[in-house]
C-alpha positions as CSV (number, residue, x, y, z in Angstrom):
1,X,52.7,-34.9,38.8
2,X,50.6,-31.7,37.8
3,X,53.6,-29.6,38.9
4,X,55.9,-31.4,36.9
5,X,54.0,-31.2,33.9
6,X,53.5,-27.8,33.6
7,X,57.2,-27.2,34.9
8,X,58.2,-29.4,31.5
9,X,55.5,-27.5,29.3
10,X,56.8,-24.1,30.6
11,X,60.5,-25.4,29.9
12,X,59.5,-26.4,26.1
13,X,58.3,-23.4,25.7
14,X,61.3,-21.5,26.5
15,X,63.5,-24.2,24.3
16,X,61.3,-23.6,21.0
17,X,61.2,-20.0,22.0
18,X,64.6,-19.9,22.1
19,X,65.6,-22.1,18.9
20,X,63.1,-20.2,16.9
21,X,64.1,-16.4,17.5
22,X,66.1,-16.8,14.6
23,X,63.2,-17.6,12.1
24,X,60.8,-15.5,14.0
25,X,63.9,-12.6,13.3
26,X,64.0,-13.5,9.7
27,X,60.1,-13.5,9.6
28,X,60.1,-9.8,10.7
29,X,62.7,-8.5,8.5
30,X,60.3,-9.8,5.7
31,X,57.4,-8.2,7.3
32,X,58.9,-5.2,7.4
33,X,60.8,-5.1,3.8
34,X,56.8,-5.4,2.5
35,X,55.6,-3.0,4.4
36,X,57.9,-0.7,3.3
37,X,57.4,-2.5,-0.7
38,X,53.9,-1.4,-0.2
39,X,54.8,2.1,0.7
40,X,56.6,2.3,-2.3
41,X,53.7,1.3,-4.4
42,X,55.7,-1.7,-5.5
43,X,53.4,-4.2,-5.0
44,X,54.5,-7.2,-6.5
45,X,57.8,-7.0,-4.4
46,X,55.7,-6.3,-1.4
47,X,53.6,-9.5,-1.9
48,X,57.1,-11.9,-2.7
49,X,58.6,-10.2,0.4
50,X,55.2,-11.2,2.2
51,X,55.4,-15.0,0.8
52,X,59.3,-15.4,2.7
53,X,57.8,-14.1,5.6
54,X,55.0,-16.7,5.6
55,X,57.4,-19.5,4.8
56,X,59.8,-18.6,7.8
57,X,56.6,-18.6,10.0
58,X,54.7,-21.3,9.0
59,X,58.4,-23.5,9.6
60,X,57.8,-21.9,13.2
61,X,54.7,-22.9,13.5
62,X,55.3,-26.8,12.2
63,X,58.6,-27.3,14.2
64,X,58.3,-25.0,17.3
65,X,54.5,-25.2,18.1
66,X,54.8,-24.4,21.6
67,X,56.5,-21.3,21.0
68,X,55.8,-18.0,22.1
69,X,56.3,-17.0,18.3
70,X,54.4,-20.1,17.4
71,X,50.8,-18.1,15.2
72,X,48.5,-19.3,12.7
73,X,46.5,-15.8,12.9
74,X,50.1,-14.3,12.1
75,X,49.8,-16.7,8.5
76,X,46.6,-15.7,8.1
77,X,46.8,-12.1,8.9
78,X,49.9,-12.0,6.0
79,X,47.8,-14.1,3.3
80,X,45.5,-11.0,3.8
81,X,47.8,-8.9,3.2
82,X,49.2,-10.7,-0.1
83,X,45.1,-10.8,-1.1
84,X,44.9,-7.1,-0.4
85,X,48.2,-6.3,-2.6
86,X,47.4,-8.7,-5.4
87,X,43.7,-6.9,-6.0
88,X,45.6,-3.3,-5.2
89,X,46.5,-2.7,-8.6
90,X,42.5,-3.9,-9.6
91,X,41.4,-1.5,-7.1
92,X,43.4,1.4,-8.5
93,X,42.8,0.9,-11.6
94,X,38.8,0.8,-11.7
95,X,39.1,4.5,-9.1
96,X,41.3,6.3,-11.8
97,X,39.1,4.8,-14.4
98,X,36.2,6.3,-12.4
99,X,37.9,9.7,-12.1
100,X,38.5,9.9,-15.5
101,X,35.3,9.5,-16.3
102,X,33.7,12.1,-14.1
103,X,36.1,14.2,-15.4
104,X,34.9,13.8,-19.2
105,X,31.4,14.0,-18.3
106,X,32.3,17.5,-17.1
107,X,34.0,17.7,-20.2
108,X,30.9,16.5,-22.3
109,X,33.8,14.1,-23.5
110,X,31.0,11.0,-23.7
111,X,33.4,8.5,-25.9
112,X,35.7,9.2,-23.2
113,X,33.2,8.6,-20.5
114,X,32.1,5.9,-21.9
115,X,35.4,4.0,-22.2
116,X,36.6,4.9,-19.1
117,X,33.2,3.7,-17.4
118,X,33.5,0.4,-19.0
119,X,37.2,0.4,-17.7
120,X,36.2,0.8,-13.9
121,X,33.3,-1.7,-14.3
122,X,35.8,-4.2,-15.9
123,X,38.1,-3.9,-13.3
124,X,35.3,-3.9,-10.8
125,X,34.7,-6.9,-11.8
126,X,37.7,-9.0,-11.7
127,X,37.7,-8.4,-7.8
128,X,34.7,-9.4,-7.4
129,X,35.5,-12.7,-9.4
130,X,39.1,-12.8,-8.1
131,X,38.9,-11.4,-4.5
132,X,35.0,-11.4,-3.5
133,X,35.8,-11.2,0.2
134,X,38.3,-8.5,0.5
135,X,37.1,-5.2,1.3
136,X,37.6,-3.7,-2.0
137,X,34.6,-6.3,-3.6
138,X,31.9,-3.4,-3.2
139,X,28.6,-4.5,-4.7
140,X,27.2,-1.4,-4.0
141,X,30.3,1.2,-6.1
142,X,29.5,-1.6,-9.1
143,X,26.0,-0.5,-9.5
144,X,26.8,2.6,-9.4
145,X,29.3,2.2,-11.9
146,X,26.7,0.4,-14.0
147,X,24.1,2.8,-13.3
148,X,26.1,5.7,-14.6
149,X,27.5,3.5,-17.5
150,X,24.1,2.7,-18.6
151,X,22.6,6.4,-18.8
152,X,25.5,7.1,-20.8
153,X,24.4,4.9,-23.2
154,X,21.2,5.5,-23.1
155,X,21.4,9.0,-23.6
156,X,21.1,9.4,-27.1
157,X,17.6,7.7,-26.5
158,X,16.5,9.2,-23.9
159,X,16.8,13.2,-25.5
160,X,15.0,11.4,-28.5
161,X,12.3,10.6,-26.0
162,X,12.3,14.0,-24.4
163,X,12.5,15.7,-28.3
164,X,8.7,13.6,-28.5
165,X,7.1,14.7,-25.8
166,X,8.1,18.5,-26.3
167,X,6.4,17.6,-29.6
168,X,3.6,16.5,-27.6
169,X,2.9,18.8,-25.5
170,X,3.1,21.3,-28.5
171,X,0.6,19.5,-30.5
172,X,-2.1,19.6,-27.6
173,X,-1.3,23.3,-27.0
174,X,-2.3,23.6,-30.8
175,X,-5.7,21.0,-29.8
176,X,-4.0,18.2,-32.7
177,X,-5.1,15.5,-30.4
178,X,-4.4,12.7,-32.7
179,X,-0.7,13.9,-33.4
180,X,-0.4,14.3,-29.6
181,X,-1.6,10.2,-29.3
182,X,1.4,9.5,-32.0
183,X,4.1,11.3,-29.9
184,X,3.0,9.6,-26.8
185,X,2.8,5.9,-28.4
186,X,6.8,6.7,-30.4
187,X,7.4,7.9,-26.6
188,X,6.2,4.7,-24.9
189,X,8.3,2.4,-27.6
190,X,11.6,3.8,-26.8
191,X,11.0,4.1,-23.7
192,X,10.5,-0.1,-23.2
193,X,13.4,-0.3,-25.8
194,X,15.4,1.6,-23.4
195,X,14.5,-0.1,-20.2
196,X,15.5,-3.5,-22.7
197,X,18.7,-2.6,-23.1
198,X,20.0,-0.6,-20.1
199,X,18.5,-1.5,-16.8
200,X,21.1,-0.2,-15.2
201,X,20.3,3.1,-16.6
202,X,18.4,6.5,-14.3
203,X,16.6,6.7,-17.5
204,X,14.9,3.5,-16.8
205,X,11.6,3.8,-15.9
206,X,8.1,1.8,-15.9
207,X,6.1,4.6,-14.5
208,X,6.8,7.2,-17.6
209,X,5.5,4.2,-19.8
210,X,2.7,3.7,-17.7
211,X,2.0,7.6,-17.2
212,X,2.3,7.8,-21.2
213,X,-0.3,5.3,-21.7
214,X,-2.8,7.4,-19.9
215,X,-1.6,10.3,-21.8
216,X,-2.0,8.6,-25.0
217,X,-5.5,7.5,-24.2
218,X,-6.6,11.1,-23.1
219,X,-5.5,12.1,-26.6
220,X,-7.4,9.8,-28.5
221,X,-10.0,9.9,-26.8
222,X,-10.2,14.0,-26.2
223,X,-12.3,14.3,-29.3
224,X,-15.3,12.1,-28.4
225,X,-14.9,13.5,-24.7
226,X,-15.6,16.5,-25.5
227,X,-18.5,15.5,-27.6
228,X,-20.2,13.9,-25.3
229,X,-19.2,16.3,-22.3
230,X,-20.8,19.4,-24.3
231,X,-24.3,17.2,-24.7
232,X,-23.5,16.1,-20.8
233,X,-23.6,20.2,-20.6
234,X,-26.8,20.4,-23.1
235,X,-28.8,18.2,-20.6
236,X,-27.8,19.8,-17.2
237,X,-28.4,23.2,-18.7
238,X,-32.4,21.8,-19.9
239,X,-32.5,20.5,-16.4
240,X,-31.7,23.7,-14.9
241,X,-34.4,25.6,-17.0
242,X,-37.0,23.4,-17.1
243,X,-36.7,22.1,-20.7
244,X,-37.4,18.5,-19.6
245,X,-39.2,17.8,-22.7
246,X,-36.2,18.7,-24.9
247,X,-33.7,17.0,-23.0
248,X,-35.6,13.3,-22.0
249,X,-34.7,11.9,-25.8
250,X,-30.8,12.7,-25.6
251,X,-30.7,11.1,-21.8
252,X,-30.6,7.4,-22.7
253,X,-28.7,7.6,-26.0
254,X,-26.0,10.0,-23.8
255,X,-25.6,7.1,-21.2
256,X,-25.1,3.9,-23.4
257,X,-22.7,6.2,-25.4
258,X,-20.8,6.9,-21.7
259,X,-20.5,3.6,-20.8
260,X,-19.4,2.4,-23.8
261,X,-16.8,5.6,-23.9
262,X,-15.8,5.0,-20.1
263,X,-15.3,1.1,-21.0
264,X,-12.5,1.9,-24.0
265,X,-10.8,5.0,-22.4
266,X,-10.7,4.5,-18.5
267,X,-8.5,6.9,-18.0
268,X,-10.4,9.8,-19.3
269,X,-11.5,11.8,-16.5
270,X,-14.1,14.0,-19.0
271,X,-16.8,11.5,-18.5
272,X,-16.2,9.8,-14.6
273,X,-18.2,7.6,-12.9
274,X,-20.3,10.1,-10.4
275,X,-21.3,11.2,-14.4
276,X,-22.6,7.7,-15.6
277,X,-24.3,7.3,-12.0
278,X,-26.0,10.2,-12.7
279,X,-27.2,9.6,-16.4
280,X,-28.5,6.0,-14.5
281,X,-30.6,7.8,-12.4
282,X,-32.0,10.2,-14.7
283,X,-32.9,7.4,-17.2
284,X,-34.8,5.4,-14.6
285,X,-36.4,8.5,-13.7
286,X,-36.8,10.3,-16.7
287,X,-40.9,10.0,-17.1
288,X,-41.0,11.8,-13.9
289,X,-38.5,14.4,-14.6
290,X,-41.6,17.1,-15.2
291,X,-43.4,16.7,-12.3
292,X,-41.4,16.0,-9.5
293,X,-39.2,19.6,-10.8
294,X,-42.9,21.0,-11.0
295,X,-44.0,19.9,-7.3
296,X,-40.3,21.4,-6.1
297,X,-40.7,24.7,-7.5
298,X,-44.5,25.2,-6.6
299,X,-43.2,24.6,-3.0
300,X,-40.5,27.0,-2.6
301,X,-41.5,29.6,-0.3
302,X,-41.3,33.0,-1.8
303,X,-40.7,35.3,1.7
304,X,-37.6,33.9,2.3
305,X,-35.8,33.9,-1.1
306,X,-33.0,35.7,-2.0
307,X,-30.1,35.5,-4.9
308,X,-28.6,32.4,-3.3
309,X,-31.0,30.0,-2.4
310,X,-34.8,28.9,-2.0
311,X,-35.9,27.3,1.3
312,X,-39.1,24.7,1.2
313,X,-42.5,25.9,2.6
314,X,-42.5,22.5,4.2
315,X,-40.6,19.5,5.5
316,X,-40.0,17.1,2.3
317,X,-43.3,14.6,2.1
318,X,-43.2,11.2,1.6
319,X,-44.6,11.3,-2.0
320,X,-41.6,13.6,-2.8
321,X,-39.2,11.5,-0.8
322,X,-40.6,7.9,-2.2
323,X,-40.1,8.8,-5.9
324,X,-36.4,10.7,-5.7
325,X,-35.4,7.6,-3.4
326,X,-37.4,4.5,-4.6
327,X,-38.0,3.6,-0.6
328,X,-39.7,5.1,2.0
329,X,-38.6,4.5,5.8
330,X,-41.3,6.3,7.4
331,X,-44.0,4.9,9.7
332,X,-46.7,7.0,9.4
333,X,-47.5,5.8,5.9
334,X,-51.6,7.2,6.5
335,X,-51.0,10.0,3.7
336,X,-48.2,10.6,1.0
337,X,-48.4,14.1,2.2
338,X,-46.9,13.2,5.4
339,X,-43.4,13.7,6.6
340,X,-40.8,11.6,5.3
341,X,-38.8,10.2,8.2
342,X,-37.2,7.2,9.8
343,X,-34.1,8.1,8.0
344,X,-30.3,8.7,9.2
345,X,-28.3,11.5,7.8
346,X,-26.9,9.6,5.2
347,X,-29.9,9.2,3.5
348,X,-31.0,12.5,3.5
349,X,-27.5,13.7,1.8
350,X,-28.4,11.1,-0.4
351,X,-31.8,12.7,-1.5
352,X,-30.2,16.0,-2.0
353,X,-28.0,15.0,-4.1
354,X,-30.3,13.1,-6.3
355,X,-32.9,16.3,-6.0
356,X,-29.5,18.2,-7.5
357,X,-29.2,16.3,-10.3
358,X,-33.2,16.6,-11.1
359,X,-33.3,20.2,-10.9
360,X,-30.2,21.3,-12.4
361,X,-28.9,23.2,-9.5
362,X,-27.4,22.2,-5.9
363,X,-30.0,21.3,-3.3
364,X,-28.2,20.7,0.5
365,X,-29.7,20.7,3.8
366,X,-29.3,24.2,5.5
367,X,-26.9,25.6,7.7
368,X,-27.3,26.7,11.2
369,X,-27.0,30.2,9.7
370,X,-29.6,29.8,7.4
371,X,-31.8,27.8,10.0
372,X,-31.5,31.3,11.5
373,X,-32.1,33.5,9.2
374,X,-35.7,32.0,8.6
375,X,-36.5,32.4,12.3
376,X,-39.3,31.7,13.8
377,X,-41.4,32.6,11.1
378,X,-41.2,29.5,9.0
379,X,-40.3,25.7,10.4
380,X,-39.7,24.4,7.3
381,X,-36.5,22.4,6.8
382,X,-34.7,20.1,4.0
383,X,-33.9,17.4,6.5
384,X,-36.8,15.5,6.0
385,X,-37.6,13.8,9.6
């Protein structure tokens, strides 16, 4: 029984083969007359030539299913091909457009780039809507089209902006700080106008507006910066020359006007944190200011001094250390005189750098070279241990 019924399927097949070469025939002449419509560039004849072919093989496929010419990929492979030829002239269409418009930008023809832009996007844009999953449907050619659209338009704005931030940048060479903070704020307007209105655009940009905005507030705050900075100046230079008693009344009134200039202009780096941290310190510590530079200065040993530094007669004492540091780690607590020690490395950069800012000048713990240089005729050292 199995051998008879693939010796009748086999013997169908040859009978449908045989009463459909005629269609299948016809089929490939219309195949071939599109194909060779297409060549011609005549694509609406190529795509009616198409449809007769698809009607002589879908009558194949209906009446003859068991022939060898029998194909539903065949029908579908020729819809394709009608798909592709319909959205040909689309595709043609938006890459002259496209050409043309390269072609006036070189020119510097912008009405003309402009137009033909919108031309290739328009076109663009009926195969996506009409054809979205032929190959010609490239999301990624329309942004690009958009993109370069876009900074066409936006153009004329963006050499507006660039006009007010040459202005800028002149007015600060000139110090006119508060013109400089109007160029910047006319900059940051069109520039959010322009990133409105053409996001497509390579002039779009939330970064410039951002970057402008600290610019503008360096501006208008560069005045009062600089006020403040020079009495900043006034009461390192007292530190550094021992003029505590001048300098204790400006130390307070210098730090409430910091933070309250740090709080409204965050972005000027004339008055920074390590600055306020610093005028802290020196207000809690003010009262002391005289005597602990006093104490420091008695104790630097004269044999070993030279234009560059001072080194200690002795290792820092826990008087010394307790009142720079407001702690003392040490054990051996019987005398203030003592030792300071019990401390890791950290703390004793720490205590330098507060020491710096109480004397004006850089205190650091020595170098090997220096360690050296003092020899065995002096064990003093700045790492208090």
């Amino acid at each position: 029984m199995l051998f008879r019924s693939v010796r009748l399927r086999d013997m169908r097949k040859i009978v449908e083969t045989f009463r459909s070469n005629e269609l299948h025939n016809k089929m490939l002449s219309f195949e071939q007359k599109a194909k060779e419509m297409e060549k011609a560039l005549n694509y609406e004849a190529a795509a009616d030539a198409y449809r007769e072919a698809i009607l002589a093989q879908s009558e194949i496929n209906a009446r003859y299913p068991n022939s060898q010419y029998s194909s539903e990929y065949k029908t579908g492979e020729m819809s394709r091909n009608i798909k592709l030829l319909e959205a040909r002239p689309l595709y043609e269409q938006t890459m002259r457009a496209e050409e043309s418009a390269k072609a006036a930008v070189l020119a510097k023809d912008w009405q003309r780039a402009k137009k033909e832009y919108s031309i290739a996007i328009n076109a663009q844009h009926k195969i996506h809507q009409n054809f979205p999953d032929l190959r010609y449907a490239n999301h990624a050619r329309l942004r690009t089209l958009e993109r370069e659209y876009d900074s066409l338009l936006s153009a004329d704005l963006h050499d507006k902006i660039s006009a007010m931030l040459e202005k800028a940048r002149t007015a600060a060479k000139n110090g006119k700080n508060m013109e400089v903070a109007d160029c910047y704020h006319d900059a940051i307007q069109a520039q959010k106008q322009l990133n409105k209105d053409f996001v497509n655009s390579k002039f779009y940009s939330e970064e410039n507006i951002k970057n402008w905005e600290i610019e503008k507030e360096r501006a208008l705050s560069a005045d009062e910066g600089a006020l403040l900075s020079d009495k900043y100046n006034k009461i390192m230079s007292g530190l550094k020359n021992g003029n505590i008693a001048d300098i204790i009344p400006l130390i307070e009134p210098l730090l409430y006007a910091s933070e309250k200039f740090k709080a409204a202009y965050p972005n000027n780096t004339v008055i920074d944190e390590r600055i306020i941290l610093k005028l802290r310190y020196l207000n809690y510590i003010k009262n002391g200011l005289s005597e602990i530079q006093k104490t420091v200065n008695e104790n630097l040993h004269p044999k070993l001094y030279n234009e560059k530094w001072n080194l200690m007669k002795c290792e820092v004492w826990q008087d010394l250390y307790s009142f720079v540091m407001q702690d003392n780690p040490s054990r051996n607590k019987t005398s203030g005189k003592n030792p300071a020690e019990f401390m890791v490395y950290e703390d004793a950069e720490r205590f330098c750098t507060r020491l710096s800012w109480i004397m004006g000048r850089e205190v650091s713990l020595p170098t090997r070279s220096e360690e050296r240089r003092v020899g065995k005729e002096c064990r003093s050292r700045w790492l208090p241990y």
